[in-house]
C-alpha positions as CSV (number, residue, x, y, z in Angstrom):
1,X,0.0,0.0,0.0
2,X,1.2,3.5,-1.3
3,X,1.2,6.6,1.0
4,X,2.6,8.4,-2.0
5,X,-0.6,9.8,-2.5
6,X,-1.9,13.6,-2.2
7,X,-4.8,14.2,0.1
8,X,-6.6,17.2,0.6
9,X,-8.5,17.8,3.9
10,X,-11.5,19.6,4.4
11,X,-12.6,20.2,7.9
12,X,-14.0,22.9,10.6
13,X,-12.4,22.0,14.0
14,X,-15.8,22.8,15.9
15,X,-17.3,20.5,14.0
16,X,-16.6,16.4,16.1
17,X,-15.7,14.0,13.2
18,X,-13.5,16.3,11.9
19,X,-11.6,16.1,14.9
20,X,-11.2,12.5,15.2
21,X,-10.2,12.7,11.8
22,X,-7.5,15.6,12.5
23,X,-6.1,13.9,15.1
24,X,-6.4,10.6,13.3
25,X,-4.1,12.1,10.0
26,X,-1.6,14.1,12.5
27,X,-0.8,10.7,15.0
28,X,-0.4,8.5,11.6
29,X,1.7,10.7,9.8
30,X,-0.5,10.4,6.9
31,X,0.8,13.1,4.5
32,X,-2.2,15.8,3.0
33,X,-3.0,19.2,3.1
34,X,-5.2,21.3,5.2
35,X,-8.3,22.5,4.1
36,X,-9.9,25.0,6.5
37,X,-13.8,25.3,5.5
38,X,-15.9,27.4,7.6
39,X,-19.4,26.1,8.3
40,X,-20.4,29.5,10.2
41,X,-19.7,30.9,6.8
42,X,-21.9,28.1,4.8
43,X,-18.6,26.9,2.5
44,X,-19.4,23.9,2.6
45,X,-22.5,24.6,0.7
46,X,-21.0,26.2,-2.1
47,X,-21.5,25.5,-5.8
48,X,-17.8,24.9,-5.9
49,X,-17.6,22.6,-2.5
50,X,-20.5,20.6,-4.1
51,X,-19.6,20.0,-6.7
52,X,-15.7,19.7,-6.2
53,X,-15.3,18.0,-2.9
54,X,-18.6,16.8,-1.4
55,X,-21.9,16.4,-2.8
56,X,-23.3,16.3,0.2
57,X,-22.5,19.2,1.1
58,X,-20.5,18.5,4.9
59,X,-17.3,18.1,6.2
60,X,-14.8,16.4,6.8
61,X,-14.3,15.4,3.4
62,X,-11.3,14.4,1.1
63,X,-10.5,14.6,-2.1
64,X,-7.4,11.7,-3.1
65,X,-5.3,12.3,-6.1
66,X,-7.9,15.3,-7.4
67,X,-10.1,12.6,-8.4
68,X,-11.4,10.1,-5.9
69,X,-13.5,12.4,-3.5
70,X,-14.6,10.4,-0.2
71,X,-17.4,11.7,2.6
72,X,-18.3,10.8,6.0
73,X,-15.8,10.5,8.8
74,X,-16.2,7.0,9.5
75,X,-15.9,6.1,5.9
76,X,-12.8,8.2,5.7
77,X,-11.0,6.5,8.3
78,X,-11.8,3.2,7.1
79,X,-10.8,4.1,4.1
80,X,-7.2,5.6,6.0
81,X,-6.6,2.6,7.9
82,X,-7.0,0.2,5.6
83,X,-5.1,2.2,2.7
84,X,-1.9,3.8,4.0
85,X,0.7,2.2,6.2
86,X,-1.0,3.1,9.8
87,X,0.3,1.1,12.6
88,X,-2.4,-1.6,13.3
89,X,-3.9,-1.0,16.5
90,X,-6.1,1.9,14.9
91,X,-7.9,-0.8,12.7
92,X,-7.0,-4.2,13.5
93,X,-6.8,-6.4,10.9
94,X,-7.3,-9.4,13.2
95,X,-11.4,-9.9,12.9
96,X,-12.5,-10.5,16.4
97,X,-11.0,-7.0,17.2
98,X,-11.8,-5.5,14.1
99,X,-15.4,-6.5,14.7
100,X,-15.3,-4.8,17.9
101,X,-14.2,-1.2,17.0
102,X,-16.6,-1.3,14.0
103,X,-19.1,-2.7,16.8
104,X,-18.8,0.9,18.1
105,X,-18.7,2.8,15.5
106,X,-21.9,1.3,14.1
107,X,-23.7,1.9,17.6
108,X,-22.3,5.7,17.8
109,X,-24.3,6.5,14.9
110,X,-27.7,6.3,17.2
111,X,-26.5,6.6,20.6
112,X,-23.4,8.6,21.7
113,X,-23.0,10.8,18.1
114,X,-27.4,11.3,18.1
115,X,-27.5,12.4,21.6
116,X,-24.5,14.5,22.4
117,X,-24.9,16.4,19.0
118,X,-28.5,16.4,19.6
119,X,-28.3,18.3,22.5
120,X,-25.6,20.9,21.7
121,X,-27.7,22.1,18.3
122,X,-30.5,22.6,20.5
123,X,-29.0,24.0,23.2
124,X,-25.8,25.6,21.7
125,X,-26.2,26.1,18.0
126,X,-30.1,26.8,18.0
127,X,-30.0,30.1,20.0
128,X,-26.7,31.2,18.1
129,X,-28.9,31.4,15.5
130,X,-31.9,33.0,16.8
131,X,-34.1,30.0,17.0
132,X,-36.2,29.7,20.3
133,X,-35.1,27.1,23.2
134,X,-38.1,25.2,24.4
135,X,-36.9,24.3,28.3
136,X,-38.8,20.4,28.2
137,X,-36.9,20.1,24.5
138,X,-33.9,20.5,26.2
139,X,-34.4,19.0,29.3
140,X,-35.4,15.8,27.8
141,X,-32.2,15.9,25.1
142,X,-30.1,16.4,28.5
143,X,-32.0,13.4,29.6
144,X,-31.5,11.4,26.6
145,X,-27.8,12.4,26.5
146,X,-26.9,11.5,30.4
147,X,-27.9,7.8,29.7
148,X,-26.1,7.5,27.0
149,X,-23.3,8.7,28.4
150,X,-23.7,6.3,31.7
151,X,-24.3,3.4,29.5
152,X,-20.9,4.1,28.7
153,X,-19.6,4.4,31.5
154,X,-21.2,1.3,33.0
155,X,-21.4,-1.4,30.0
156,X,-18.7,0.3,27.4
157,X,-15.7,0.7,30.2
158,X,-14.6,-1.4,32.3
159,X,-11.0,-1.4,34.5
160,X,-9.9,-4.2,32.3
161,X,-10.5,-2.9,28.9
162,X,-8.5,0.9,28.8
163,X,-10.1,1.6,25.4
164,X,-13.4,2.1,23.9
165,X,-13.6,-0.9,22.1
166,X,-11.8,-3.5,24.8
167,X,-8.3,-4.0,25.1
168,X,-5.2,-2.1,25.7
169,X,-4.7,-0.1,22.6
170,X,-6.0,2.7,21.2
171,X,-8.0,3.0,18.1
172,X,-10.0,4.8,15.6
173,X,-13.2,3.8,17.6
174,X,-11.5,6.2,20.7
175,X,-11.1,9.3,18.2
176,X,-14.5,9.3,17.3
177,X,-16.2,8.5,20.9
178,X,-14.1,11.1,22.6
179,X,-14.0,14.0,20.1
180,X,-18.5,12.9,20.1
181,X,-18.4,13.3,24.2
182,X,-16.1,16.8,24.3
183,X,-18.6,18.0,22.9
184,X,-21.5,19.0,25.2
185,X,-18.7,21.0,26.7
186,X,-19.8,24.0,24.4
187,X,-23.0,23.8,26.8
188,X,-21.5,23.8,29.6
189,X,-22.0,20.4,31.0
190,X,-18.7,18.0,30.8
191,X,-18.9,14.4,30.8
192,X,-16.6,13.6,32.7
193,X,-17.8,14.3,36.1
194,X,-19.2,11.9,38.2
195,X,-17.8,9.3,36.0
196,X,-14.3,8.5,36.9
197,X,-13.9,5.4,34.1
198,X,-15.2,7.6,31.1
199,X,-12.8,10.5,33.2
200,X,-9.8,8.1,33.1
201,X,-10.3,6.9,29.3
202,X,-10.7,10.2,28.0
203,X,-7.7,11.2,29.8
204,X,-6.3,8.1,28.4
205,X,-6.9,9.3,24.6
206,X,-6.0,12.3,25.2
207,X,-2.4,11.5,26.5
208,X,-1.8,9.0,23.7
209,X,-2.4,11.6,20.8
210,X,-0.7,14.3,22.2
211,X,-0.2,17.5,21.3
212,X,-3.1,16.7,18.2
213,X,-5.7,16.1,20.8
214,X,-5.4,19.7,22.5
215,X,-4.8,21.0,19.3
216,X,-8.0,19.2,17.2
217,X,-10.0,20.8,20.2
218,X,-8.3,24.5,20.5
219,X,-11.8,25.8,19.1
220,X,-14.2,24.1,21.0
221,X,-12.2,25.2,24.5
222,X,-12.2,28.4,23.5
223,X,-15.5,28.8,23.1
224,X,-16.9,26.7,26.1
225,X,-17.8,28.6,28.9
226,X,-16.9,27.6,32.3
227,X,-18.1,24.0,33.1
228,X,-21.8,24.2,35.7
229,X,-22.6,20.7,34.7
């Protein structure tokens, strides 16, 4: 497998996958240029983005060789791990533990990723943009958003297993859950209190990918006010 390849990167840091996927490319040495794309500003839903990078119209996105153009973050670091020469524990290619990160990252989709983004549009994003915050909306995302995040902490973690998807090694599964549960942060409320497992695995991730970590999430800090939970 070639890494002689060029990749160009489009991402907004505030924005979760693209984080995990910033982080990913910095910690694998994966070689590809930045593309900054502001969503505040809508570029990703230009006529030129569309058509160009992403029909969808979202980041992250790549574009491979300017021709093969590739969306969705779980897609792209699939697509990463299984083409460039990353070390293995992001994506094992053993199947019983490969089976176990995509395991998560197929459940994220309606649980961690739904509920923690689900509450910081409607909370966060929602009055940003001048759109009305209906307190039983929010209180029942919140609601919605806690269990998933003690299901983690309770069924997903245990003092065995140091990573998301069991075992002791890191992987693409712990990019995505961790950049999905910083999150709520923006709103104040940080997931890490009262749960000292999810506490010690994020701080887990976070020491593994250092500096990319505190760097994917500059951003979000700086616009987080100070934690109430």
């Amino acid at each position: 497998m070639s890494n002689r390849r060029s990749i160009r990167f489009y991402y907004d840091l505030i924005s979760q996958p693209c984080r995990a996927l910033f982080i990913f490319l910095h910690q694998t040495k994966i070689p590809h240029q930045k593309c900054p794309t502001a969503l505040r500003k809508w570029e990703h839903t230009t006529p030129d983005f569309l058509r160009n990078v992403n029909r969808f119209g979202k980041v992250p996105a790549i574009v491979e060789d300017d021709s093969f153009r590739l969306a969705e973050s779980i897609a792209i670091l699939r697509y990463l791990a299984r083409e460039y020469s990353v070390p293995d524990h992001w994506y094992p290619r053993e199947s019983h533990r490969r089976a176990r990160v995509d395991e998560y990252l197929e459940w994220q989709h309606s649980n961690t990723r739904a509920h923690c983004a689900s509450y910081v549009r409607y909370v966060w994003r929602g009055p940003l943009r001048g759109e009305p915050l209906e307190q039983k909306t929010a209180e029942r995302l919140r609601a919605e958003m806690i269990a998933c995040l003690d299901f983690i902490e309770t069924n997903l973690l245990s003092e065995r297993a140091r990573f998301i998807a069991g075992g002791r090694e890191i992987s693409i599964a712990d990019l995505v859950a961790a950049c999905e549960i910083e999150q709520p942060k923006l709103t104040g409320y940080d997931a890490r209190v009262g749960r000292p497992r999810l506490a010690a695995w994020m701080q887990r991730v976070r020491d593994r990918t250092q500096p990319d970590y505190d760097e994917a999430h500059k951003i979000l800090n700086k616009h987080a006010p100070r934690v109430t939970h």
